[in-house]
C-alpha positions in Angstrom: -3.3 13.9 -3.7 -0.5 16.2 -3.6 -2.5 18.7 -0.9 -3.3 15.7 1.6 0.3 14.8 1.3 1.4 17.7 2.4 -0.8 17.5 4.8 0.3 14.4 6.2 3.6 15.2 6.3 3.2 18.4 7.9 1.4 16.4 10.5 4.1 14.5 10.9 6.3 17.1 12.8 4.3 17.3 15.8 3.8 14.0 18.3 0.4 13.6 19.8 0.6 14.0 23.8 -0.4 11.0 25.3 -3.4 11.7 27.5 -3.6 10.0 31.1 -4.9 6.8 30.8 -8.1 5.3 32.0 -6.6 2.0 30.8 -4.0 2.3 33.0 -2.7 -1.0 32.3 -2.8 -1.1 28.0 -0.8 -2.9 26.9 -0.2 -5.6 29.1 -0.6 -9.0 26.4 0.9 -9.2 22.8 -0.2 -7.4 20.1 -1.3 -8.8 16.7 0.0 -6.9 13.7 -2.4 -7.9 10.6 -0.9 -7.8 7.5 -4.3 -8.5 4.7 -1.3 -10.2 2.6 0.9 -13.1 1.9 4.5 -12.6 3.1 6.8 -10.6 0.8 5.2 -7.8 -0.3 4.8 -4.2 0.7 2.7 -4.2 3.2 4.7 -7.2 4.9 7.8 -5.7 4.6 6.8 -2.1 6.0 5.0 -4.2 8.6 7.9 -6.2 9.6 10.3 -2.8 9.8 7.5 -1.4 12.4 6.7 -4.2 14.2 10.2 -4.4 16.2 10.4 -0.9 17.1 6.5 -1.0 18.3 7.1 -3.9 20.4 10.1 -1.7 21.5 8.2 1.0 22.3 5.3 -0.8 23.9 7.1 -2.9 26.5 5.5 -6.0 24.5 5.6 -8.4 21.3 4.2 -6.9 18.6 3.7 -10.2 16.6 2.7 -9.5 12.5 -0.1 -12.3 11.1 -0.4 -12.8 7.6 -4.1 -13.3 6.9 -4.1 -13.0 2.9 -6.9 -13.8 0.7 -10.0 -11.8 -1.4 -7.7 -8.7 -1.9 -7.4 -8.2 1.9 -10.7 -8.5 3.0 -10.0 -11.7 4.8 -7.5 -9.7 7.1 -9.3 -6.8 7.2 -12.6 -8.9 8.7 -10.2 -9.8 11.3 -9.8 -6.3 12.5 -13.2 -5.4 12.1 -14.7 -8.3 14.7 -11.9 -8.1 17.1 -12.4 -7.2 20.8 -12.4 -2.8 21.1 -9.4 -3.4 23.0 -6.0 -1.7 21.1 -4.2 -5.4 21.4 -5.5 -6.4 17.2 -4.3 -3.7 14.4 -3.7 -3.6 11.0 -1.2 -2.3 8.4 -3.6 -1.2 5.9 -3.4 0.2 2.6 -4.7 1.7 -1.2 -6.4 -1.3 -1.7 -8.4 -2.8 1.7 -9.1 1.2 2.7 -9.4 3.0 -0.3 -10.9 0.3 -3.4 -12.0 -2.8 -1.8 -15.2 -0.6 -0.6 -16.4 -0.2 -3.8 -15.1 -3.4 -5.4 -16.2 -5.5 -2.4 -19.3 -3.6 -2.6 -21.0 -6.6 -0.7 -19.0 -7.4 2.4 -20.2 -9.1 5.3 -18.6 -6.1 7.4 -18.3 -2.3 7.5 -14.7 -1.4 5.9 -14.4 2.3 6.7 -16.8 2.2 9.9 -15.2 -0.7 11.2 -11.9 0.5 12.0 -10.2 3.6 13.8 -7.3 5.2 12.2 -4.5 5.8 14.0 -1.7 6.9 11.4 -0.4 7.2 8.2 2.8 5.1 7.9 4.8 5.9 4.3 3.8 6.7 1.1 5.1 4.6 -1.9 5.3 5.2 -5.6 4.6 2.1 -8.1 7.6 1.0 -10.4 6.5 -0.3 -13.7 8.7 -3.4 -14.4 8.2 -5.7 -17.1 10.6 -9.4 -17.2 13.4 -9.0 -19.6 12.0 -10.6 -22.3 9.0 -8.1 -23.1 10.4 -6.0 -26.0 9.7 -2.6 -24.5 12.5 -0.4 -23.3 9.8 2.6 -22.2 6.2 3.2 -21.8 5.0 4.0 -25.3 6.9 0.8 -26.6 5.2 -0.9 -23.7 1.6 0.5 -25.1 2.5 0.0 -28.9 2.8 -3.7 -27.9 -0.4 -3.9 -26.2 -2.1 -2.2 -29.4 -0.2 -4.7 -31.9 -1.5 -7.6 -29.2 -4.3 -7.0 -26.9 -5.4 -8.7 -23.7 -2.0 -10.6 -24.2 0.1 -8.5 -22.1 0.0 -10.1 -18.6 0.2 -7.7 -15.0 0.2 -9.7 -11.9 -0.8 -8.3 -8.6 -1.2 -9.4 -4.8 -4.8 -10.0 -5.6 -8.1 -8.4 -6.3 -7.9 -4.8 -5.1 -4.3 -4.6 -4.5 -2.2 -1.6 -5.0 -0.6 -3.5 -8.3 -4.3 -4.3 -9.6 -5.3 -0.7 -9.0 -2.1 1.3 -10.5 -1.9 -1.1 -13.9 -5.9 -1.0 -14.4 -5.6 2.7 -14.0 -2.8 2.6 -16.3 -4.2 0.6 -19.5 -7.7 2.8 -19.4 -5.4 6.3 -19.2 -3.7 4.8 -22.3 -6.8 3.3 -24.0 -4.9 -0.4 -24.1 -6.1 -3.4 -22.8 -4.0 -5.8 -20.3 -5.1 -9.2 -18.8 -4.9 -9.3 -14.9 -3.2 -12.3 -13.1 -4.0 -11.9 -9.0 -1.6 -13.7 -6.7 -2.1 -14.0 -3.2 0.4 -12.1 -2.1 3.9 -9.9 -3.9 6.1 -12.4 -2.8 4.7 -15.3 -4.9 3.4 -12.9 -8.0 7.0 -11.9 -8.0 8.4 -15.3 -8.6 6.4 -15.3 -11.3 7.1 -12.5 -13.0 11.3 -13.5 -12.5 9.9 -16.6 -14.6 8.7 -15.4 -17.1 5.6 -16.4 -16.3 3.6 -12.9 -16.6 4.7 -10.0 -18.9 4.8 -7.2 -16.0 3.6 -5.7 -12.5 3.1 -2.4 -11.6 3.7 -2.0 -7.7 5.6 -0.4 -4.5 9.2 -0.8 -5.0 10.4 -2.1 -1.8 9.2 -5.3 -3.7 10.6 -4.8 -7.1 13.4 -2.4 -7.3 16.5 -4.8 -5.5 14.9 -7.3 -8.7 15.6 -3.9 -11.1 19.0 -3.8 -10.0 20.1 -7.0 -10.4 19.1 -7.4 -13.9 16.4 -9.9 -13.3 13.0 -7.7 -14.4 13.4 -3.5 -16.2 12.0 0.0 -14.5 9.9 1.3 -17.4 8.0 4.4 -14.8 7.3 5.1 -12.0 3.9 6.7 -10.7 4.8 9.1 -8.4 4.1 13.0 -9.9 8.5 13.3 -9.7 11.3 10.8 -10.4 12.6 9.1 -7.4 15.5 10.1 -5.3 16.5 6.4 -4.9 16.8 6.2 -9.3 16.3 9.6 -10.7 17.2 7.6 -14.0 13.5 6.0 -14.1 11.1 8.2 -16.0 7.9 9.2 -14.6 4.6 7.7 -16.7 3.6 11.0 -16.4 6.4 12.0 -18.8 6.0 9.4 -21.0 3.5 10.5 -22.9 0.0 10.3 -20.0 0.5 13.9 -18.4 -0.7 14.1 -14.6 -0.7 10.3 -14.3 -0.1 9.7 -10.5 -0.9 6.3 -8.7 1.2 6.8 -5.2 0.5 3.7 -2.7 -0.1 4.4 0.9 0.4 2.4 4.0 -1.1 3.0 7.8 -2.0 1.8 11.0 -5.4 1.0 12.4 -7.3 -0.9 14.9 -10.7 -2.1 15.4 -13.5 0.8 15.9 -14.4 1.5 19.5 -10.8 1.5 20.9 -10.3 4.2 23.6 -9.0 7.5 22.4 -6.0 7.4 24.9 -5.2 3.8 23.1 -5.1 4.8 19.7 -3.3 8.1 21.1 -1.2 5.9 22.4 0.0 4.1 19.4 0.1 6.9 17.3 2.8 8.2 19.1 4.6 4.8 18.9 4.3 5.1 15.2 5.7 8.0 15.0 8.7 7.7 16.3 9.3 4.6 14.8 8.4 6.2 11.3 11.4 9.0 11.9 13.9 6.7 12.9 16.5 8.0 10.8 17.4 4.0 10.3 14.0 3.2 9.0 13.8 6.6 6.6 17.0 6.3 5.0 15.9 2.3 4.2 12.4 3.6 2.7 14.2 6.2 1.3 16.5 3.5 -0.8 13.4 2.1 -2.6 11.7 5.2 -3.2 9.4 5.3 -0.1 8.6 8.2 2.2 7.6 7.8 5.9 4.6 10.1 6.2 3.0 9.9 9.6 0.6 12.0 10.5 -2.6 11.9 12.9 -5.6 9.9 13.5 -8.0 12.8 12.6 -6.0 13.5 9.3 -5.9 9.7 8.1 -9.5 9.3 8.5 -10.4 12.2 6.2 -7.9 11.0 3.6 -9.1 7.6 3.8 -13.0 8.8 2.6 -11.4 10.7 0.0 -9.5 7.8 -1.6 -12.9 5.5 -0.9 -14.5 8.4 -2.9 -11.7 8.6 -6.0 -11.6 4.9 -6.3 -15.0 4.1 -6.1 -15.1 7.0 -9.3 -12.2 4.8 -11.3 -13.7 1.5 -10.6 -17.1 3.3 -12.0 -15.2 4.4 -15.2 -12.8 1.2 -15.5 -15.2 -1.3 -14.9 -12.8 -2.9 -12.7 -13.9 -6.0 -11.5 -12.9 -8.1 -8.4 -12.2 -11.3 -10.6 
């Protein structure tokens, strides 16, 4: 992971040259920005940062569409069997790119073939955060519970597939403990949930959970990423905590339906990219532990069959099921 983000980011220096176009007149209509999720999470939030500074850059609206449901495939269809024509993406992730292909391993659609990258948008570690009432105050205590009670412990999840589901099934197999998975469809209502009381923990991107860490209402046990965050450097790594080389880093990007013209998707690319360094939208990534990471179409479609190939590996050993 480490070598392909460093990869990405080094892409990330150099804007693609936008080629004369044959579709002289792209874009000329509004733009539908997909998000696979209920507003609230991660990938609606990054969305709706982008989204303004697209529609800046491309003379027209650039109007987001939540269309949650079954982990993102629901969404992702939408993409899929939309017109070649550059005016339907998507803000995909870890989930509907990387696992849903093996967890959805009978959909109705092609999830890799059916899209074109166009680029990486940020990178984002999970925080670990369990409500204040589950007595662990770090990992190990958080695994010694789940060993004194197991299947008890409760992680919710934007659904099936999701970055949350992923990261927390990955944890409890790395630490031989068993958890019980709650999907929501969506962040935004599996948070409220979780503020209740009503699950024991999550494990996902902190643009959704860490303004909840800081005012008191859930606790930062980890994070996933390989260091500790700039934004906290007072959260512990899991890695640290006892499961060396632990990493489960969430990623976020742009594509569009297979068959759009090169100077289309060339096009967009380099909208994304100068959105993504906007020193406005860095520093607020930066605040929740996020990292703008754009990089090119030819470089996000390699790294998406790689994570296709690692997931479909953990699902294998996990037996993770879409349930």
């Amino acid at each position: 992971m480490q070598t392909t983000r460093r990869s990405l980011l080094a892409g990330s220096t150099t804007l693609l040259a936008a080629p004369a176009f044959a579709q002289a007149n792209w874009p000329d209509k509004p733009i539908r920005f997909i998000v696979p999720f209920a507003p609230g999470g991660t990938t609606d939030i990054l969305a709706r940062v982008l989204a303004p500074r697209l529609t800046q850059g491309l003379g027209v609206s650039v109007v987001v569409e939540n269309r949650g449901g079954a982990g993102g495939t629901v969404g992702h269809e939408v993409v899929v069997r939309s017109p070649p024509d550059g005016y339907t993406i998507m803000l995909g992730h870890i989930g509907t790119l990387g696992v849903n292909p093996s967890l959805y391993p009978r959909l109705s659609f092609d999830p890799i073939g059916g899209v074109a990258p166009v680029s990486m948008v940020a990178l984002v570690p999970n925080i670990l955060a369990v409500h204040p009432s589950v007595p662990a105050r770090n990992l190990q205590e958080l695994i010694a519970l789940a060993r004194r009670r197991p299947g008890e412990l409760t992680y919710g999840s934007a659904g099936n597939g999701s970055a949350a589901h992923i990261a927390a099934a990955a944890l409890g197999h790395a630490a031989g403990v068993e958890f019980t998975h709650v999907p929501y469809r969506g962040s935004g209502p599996m948070a409220n949930d979780l503020i209740a009381g009503q699950i024991s923990f999550t494990m996902t991107g902190g643009t959704v959970v860490m303004p909840l860490v800081r005012d008191g209402r859930l606790r930062a046990l980890g994070v996933s990423s390989r260091t500790r965050m700039q934004a906290d450097p007072s959260i512990p790594t899991i890695a640290e905590q006892g499961l060396p080389g632990f990493e489960t880093t969430q990623w976020y990007c742009v594509v569009t339906t297979a068959g759009v013209p090169a100077p289309v998707i060339a096009r967009l690319n380099a909208e994304v990219h100068k959105a993504m360094n906007d020193p406005e939208v860095r520093s607020r990534l930066a605040t929740e532990g996020a990292e703008s990471a754009p990089g090119t179409p030819e470089e996000l479609g390699s790294f998406m069959r790689a994570e296709v190939a690692r997931w479909a590996e953990v699902i294998r050993i996990t037996g993770m099921k879409a349930d």
